[in-house]
C-alpha positions as a printed Julia matrix, in Angstrom:
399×3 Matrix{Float64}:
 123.62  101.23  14.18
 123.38  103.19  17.43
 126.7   103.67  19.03
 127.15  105.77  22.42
 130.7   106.15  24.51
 130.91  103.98  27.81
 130.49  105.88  30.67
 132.81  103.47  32.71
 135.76  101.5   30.89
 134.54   98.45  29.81
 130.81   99.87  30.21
 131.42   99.03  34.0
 128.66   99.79  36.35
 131.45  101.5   38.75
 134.71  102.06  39.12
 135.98  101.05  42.46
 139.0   103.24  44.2
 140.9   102.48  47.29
 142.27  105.48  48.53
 145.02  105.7   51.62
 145.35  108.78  53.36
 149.1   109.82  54.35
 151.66  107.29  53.37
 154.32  109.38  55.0
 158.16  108.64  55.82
 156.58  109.37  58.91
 156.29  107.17  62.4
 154.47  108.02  65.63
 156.14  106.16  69.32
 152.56  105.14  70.6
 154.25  102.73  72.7
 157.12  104.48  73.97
 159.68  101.43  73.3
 161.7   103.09  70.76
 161.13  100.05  68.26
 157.95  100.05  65.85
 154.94   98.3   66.71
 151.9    97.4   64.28
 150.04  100.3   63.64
 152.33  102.98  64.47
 154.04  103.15  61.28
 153.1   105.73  58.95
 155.82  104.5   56.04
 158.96  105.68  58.12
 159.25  101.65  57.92
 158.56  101.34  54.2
 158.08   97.43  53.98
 160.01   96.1   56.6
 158.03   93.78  59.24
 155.38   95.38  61.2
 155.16   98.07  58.53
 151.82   99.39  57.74
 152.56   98.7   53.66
 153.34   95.46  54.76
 149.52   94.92  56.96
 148.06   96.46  54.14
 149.69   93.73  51.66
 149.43   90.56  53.45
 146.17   91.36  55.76
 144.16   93.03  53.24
 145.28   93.2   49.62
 146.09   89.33  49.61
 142.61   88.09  49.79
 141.98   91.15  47.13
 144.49   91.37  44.4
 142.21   92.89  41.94
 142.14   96.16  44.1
 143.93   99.08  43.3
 144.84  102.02  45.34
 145.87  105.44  45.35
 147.64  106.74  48.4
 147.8   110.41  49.41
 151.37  111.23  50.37
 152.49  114.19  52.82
 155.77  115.03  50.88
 157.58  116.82  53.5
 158.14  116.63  57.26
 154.63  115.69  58.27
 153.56  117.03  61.53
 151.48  115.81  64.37
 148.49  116.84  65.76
 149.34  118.67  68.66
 152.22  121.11  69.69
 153.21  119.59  72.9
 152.53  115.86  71.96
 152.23  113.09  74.38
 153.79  110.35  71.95
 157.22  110.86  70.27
 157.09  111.19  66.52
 159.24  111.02  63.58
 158.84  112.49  60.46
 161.64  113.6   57.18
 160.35  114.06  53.73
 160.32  110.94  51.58
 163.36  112.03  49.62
 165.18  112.47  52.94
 167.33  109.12  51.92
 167.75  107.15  48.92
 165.9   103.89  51.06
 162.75  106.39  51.16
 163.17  107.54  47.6
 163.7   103.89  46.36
 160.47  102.94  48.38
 158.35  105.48  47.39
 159.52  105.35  43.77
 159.01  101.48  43.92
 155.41  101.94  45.36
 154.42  104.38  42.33
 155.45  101.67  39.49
 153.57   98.78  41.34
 151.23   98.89  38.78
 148.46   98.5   41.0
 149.47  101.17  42.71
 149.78  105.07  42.57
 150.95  108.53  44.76
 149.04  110.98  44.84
 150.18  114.49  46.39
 148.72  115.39  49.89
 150.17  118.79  51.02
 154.28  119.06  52.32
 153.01  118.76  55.99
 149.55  118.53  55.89
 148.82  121.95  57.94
 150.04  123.48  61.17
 149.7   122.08  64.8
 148.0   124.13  67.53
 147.43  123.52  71.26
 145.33  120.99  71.2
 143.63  118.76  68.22
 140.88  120.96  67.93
 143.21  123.72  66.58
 144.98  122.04  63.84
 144.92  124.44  60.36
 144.46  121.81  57.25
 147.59  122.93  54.35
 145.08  124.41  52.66
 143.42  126.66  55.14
 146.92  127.96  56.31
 147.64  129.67  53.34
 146.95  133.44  53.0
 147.31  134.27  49.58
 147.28  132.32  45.95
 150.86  132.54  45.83
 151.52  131.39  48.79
 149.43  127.93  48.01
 151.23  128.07  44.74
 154.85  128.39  45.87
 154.21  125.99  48.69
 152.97  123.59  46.05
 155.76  123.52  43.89
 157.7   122.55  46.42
 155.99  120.0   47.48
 155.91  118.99  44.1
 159.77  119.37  43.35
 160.11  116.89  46.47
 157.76  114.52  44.99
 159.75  114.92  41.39
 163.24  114.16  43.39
 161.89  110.99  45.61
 159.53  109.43  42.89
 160.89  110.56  39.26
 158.12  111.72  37.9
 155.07  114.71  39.22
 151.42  113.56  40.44
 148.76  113.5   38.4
 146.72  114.43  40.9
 145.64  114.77  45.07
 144.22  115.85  47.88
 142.84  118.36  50.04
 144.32  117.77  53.71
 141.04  116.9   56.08
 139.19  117.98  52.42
 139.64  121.53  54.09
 140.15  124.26  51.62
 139.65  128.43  51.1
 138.36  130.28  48.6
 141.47  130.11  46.27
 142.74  126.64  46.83
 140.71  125.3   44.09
 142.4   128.02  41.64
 145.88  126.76  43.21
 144.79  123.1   42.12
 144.26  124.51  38.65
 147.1   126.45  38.41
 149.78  123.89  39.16
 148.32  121.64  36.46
 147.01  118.69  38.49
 144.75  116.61  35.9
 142.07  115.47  38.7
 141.56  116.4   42.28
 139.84  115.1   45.77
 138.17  117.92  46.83
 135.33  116.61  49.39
 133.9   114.07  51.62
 130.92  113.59  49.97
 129.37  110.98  51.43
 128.94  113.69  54.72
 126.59  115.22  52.51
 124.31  112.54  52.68
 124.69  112.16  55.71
 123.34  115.68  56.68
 126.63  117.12  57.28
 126.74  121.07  57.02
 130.78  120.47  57.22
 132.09  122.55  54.5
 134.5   119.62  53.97
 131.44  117.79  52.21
 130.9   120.21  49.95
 128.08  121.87  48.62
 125.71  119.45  46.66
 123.06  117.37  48.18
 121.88  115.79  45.34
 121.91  111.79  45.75
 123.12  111.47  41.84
 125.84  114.18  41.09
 127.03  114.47  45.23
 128.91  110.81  44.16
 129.54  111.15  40.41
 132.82  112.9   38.82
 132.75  116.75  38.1
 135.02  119.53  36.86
 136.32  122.51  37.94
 138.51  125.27  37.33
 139.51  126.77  33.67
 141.39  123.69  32.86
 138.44  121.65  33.69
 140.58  119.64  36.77
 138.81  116.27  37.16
 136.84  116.12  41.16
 136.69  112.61  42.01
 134.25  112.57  44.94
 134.84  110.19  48.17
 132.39  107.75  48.76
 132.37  104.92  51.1
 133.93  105.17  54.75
 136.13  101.77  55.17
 135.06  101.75  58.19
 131.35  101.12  57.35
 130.68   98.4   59.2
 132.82   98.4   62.52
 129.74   98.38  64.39
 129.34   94.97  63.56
 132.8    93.65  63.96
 134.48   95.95  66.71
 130.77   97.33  69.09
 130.97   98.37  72.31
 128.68   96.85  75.33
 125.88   98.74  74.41
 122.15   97.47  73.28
 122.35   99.32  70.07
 125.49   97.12  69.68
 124.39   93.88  70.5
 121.15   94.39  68.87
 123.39   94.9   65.82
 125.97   92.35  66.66
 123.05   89.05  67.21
 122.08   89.81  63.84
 124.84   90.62  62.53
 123.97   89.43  58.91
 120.97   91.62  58.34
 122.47   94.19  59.81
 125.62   93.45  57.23
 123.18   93.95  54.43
 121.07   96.77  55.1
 124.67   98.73  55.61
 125.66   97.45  52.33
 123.07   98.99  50.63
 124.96  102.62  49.95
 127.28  100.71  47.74
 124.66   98.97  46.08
 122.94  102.3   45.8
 126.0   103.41  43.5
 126.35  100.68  41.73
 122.33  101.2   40.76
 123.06  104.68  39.51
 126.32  103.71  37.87
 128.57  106.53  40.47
 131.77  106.56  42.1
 132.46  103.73  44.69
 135.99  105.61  46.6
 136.6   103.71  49.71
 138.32  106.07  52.29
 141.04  105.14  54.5
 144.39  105.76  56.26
 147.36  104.0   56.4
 147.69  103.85  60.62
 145.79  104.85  63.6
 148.27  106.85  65.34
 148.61  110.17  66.51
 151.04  111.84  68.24
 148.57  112.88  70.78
 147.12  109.72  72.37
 144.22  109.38  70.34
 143.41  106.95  67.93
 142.78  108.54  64.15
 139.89  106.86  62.09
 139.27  105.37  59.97
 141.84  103.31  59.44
 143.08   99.86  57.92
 143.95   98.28  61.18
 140.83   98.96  62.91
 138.48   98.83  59.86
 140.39   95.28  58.35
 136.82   93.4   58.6
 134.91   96.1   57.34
 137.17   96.28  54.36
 137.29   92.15  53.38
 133.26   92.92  53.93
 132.95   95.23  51.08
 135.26   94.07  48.81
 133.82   90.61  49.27
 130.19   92.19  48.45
 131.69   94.05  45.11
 133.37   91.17  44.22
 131.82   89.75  40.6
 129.96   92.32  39.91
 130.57   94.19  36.6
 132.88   96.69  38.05
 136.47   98.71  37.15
 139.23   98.48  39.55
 140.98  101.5   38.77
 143.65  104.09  40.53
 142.17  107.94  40.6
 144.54  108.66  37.64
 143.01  105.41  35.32
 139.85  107.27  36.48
 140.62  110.52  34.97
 142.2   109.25  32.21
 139.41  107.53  30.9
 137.12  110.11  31.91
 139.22  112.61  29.77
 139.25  110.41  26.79
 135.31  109.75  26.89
 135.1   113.62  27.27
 137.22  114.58  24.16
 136.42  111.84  21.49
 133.25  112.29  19.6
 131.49  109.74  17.76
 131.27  110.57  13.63
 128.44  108.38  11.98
 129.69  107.65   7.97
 126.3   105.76   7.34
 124.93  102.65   9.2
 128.03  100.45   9.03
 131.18  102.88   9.08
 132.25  105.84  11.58
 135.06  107.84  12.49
 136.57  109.14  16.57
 137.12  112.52  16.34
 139.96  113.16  18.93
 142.89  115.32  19.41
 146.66  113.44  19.21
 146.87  113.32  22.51
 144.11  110.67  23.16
 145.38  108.61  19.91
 145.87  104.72  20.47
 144.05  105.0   24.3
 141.16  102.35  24.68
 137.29  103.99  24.54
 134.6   101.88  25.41
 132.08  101.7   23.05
 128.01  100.51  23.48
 126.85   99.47  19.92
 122.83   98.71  19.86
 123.59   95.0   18.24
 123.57   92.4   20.62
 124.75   89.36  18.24
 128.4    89.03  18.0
 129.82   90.65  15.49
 133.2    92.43  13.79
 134.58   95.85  14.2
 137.44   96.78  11.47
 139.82   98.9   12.44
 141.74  101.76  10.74
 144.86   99.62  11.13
 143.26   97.43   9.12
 143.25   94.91  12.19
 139.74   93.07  13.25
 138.42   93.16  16.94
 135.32   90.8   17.95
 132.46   92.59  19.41
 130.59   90.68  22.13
 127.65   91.57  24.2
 127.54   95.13  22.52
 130.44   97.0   24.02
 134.6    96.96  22.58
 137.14   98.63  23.95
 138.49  100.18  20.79
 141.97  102.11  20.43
 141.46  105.89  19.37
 142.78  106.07  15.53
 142.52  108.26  13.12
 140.54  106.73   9.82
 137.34  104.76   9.18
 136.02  101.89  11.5
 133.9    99.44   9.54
 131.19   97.33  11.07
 131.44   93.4    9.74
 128.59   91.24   9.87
């Protein structure tokens, strides 16, 4: 019987990621009132009222609940956008106090939810917005990046309990040793791009290099350890033009038919879902900025856009996954190969790490049938595909 290893879990057309940009212990005064107001809170407020975790819950997430997300956290004070700023901000690192550590702890165990690491400040401020340096970019040697990293990480270790799996580039802005920095400090997957500015004829180094349609929004490695690159796909914000347009024809053109406009947008995530790739939806956690302007996208401003597309990928045969479920998986399907004994019996060659995780398996038999397992315990196969637990010892195929 033919047998072949999932590409998704579950033989999923997609997986679908949420991922948050800069849940910080980190506020930013838009108002000048001294008390917080929705959509200035960066996580100084954790989930108190008018937190942004708490929009993002009860405005968003509610009408979702099978979405999961990563967020990308700034570990350490993060800093604004401009040297002399025009709004007052506040910013410690999230293990200033044990209410952020118990927060941020609490937020990585949700288990819909992950942290991810995003830099200690996320780069340095210059005059104006124009001359901020990304984390990445800042640093002038390997070691630098490296010791700078393990403190970040020590302060993620000390707030949360346990290190990141895996992260971020800050504005996806990086120099020609960051990516050996990533490998070094033995992160298991990485963000490294916004790829979808590829396709949209970006010449942005931040969008990276490949401008194929295919591999620009499917999973890659790089690095000597073979670090997981988990592209970034779909801008949240994808159809504001609809829901939020300015007094302009293009805008009501788009806004009096708003439906077929909906659709035709829609079609990049159909487009992935077509060629089985990556569907990463981009956000960040607030619009403010210490310097008047209003950052983008973001889940306050993009709210409609996001209950738009997760309506559309609703019931379709996708996986709802964090970026670390993502590499995980992808790691197992990587490392297990697929021993044929004869027509009904076979073997997963693995190493012990990957023992008891669940592969996905496509058999070529349609009819429903039995799979028994090493442990001697039976699993029903339906519509060709099982997720089977990696075991050492003969699988048998029951009629």
């Amino acid at each position: 019987m033919q047998i072949e290893r999932c590409k998704w879990y579950n033989n999923a057309r997609s997986p679908v990621l949420f991922m948050i940009d800069d849940l910080a212990n980190a506020w930013v005064d838009t108002s000048g009132n001294g008390i917080v107001d929705e959509g200035e809170d960066w996580g100084f407020f954790r989930d108190e009222e008018r937190s942004s975790f708490r929009f993002l819950q009860e405005r968003v997430l509610a009408d979702h609940p099978e979405v999961k997300v990563t967020f990308f956290v700034p570990v350490g004070e993060r800093v604004g956008m401009i040297r002399n700023p025009v709004c007052s901000m506040y910013s410690k690192p999230i293990n200033a106090d044990e209410a952020s550590r118990d927060f941020f702890r609490q937020v990585h165990q949700h288990p819909s939810f992950e942290l991810a690491y995003h830099g200690t400040t996320h780069g340095v401020v210059g005059e104006e917005a124009k001359d901020f340096v990304q984390e990445w970019a800042s640093f002038s040697s390997l070691n630098e990046a490296l010791v700078r990293i393990g403190e970040g990480l020590d302060i993620f270790m000390d707030a949360v309990g346990t290190r990141p799996m895996g992260g971020k580039y800050c504005g996806y802005t990086s120099n020609t040793f960051s990516d050996e920095s990533i490998d070094e400090s033995g992160f298991e997957w990485w963000c490294r791009y916004w790829n979808r500015g590829k396709t949209e004829s970006s010449n942005d180094p931040s969008c990276g290099t490949d401008s194929d349609p295919v591999t620009n929004y499917d999973v890659k490695r790089f690095g000597k350890s073979g670090v997981l690159d988990i592209p970034s796909t779909v801008n949240g914000a994808l159809l504001n033009s609809v829901y939020h347009g300015r007094n302009t024809i293009k805008d009501i053109v788009k806004q009096t038919f708003k439906k077929s406009f909906i659709r035709w947008k829609l079609r990049e995530i159909d487009g992935l879902l077509k060629r089985r790739l990556v569907i990463s939806v981009q956000e960040h956690i607030a619009p403010s900025r210490d310097d008047g302007k209003r950052q983008s996208p973001n889940i306050f401003d993009d709210r409609e856009s996001l209950l738009q597309i997760f309506r559309h990928i609703r019931g379709k045969k996708v996986w709802y996954c964090t970026c670390s479920e993502l590499a995980d998986y992808v790691n197992l399907r990587d490392h297990v190969q697929i021993e044929h004994r004869d027509q009904h019996h076979f073997e997963l060659r693995h190493e012990a790490q990957y023992r008891k995780k669940l592969l996905s398996l496509w058999f070529g038999e349609k009819r429903p049938f039995r799979i028994m397992l090493p442990d001697r315990s039976a699993l029903n196969v339906v519509d060709g595909v099982a997720n089977l637990p990696v075991l050492e010892g003969i699988y048998s195929i029951v009629d």
